[in-house]
C-alpha positions in Angstrom: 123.5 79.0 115.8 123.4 82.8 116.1 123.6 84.8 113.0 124.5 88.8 112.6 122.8 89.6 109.7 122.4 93.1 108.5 119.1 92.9 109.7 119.9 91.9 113.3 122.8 95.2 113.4 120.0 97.3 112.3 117.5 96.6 114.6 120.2 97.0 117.4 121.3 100.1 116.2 117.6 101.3 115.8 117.0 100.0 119.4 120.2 102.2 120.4 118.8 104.9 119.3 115.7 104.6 121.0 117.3 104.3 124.3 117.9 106.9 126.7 121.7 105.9 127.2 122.0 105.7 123.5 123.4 102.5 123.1 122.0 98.3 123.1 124.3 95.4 123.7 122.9 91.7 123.2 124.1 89.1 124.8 125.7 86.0 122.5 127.1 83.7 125.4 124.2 82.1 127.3 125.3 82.1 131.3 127.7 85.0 133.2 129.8 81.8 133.8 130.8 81.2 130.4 134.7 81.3 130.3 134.4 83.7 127.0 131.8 86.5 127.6 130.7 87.9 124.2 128.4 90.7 123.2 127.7 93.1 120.8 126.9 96.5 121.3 125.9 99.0 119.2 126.6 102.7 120.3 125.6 106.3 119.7 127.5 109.5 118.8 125.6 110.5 121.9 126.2 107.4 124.6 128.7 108.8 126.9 130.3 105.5 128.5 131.9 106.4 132.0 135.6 106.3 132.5 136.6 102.7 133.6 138.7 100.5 134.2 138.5 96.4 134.9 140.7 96.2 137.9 138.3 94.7 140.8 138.4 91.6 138.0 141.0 92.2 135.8 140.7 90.9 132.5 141.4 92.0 129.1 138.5 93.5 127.0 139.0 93.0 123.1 136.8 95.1 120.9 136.1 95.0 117.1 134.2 97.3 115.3 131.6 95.7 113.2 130.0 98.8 111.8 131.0 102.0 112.3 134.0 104.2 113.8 134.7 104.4 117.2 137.6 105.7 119.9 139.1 104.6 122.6 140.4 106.9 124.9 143.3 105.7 127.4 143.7 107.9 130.2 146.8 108.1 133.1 145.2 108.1 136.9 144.3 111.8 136.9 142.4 111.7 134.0 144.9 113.3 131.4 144.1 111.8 127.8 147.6 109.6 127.3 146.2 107.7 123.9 143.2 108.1 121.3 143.5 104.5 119.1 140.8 104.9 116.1 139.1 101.6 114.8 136.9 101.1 112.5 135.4 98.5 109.9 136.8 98.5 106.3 135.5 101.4 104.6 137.6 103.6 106.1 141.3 103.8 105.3 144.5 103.0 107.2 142.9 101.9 110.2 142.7 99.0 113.0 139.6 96.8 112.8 139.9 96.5 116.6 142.5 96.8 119.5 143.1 94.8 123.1 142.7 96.8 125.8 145.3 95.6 128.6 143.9 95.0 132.2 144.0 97.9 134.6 143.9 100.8 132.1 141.5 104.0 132.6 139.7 103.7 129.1 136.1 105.0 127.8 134.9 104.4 123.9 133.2 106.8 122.1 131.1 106.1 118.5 132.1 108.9 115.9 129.7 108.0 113.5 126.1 107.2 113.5 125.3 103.7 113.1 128.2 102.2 114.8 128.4 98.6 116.3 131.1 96.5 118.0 131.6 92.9 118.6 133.4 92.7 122.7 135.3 89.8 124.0 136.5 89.3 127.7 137.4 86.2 129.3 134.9 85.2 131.9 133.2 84.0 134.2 131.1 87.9 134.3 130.9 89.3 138.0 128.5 92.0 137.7 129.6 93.7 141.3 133.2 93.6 139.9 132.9 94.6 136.5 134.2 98.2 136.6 135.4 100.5 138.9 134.5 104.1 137.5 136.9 106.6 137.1 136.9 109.1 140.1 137.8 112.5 137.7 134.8 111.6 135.4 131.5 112.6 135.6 129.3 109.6 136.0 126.4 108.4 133.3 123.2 110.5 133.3 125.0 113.6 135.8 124.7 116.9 134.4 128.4 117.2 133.2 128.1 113.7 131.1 127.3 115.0 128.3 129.7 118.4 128.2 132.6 115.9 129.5 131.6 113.6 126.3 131.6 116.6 123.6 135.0 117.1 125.2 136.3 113.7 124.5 134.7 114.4 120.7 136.5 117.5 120.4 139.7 115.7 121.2 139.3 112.6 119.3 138.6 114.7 116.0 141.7 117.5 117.5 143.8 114.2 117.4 142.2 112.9 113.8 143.0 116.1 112.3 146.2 115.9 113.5 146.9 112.5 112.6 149.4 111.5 109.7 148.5 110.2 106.2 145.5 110.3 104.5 143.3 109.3 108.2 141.2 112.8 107.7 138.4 113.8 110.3 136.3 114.5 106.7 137.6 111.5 105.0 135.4 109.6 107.5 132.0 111.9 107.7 131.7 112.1 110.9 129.4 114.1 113.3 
């Protein structure tokens, strides 16, 4: 039996922070041929995750947030920002635990505060090779833009926080 303990999220999220992409997943199905692929991952404010999409094997991608805050960023084909959906574990207010993210759809997810971890769910078997097809208007992970193109996205998730209704406040949630 596998057990997430606070202790197990911590040394992920320390391990994340170690890394040079800024973020650790681990693995809790045992073969790429499982027909449920499942994995945590604990990410960064500073892991910029390319621009995707799951088309080449398209499969749904469902995403709860363990810990944390986090974004996710829908885009149109040329790159315009067409949604921002904020999820986040039960501390903060008025807010999704998790979303589905349909097949086909230009997304990216971006951690708004420190500490953050997410539990991911796609239906399997995993193709490595077919995984995801990066968007072609996004820098890609470790270029020089990366990191400028991911302030951007921050800039805008907390543009479209701000701007959200009710009590859902960019400083109600600390964030960096």
């Amino acid at each position: 039996m596998d057990v997430f303990s606070k202790e197990y999220l911590d040394t992920m999220i320390s391990d994340a922070n170690d890394s040079v992409r800024k973020r650790q997943h681990r693995n809790t199905h045992r073969s790429f041929d499982e027909k449920c692929q499942r994995l945590m991952n604990a990410i960064g404010v500073e892991s910029y995750i390319a621009p995707h999409r799951h088309l080449l094997d398209p499969k749904s991608e469902c995403l709860i947030a363990v810990r944390g805050l986090f974004a996710a960023v829908i885009f149109s084909d040329n790159g315009n920002v067409e949604q921002i959906e904020f999820f986040g574990t039960e501390k903060f207010k008025n807010l999704s635990v998790g979303l589905e993210l349909p097949l086909g759809v230009w997304h990216t997810v971006v951690a708004i505060t420190h500490g953050s971890a997410l539990f991911e769910v796609k239906e399997g078997p995993f193709y490595p090779k077919k995984a995801k097809e990066f968007a072609p208007w996004a820098p890609s992970e470790g270029s020089a833009d990366a990191q400028d193109y991911l302030r951007q996205l921050r800039a805008l998730c907390k543009q479209w926080l701000l701007e959200s209704p009710g009590d859902r406040t960019f400083e109600t949630y600390s964030v960096v």
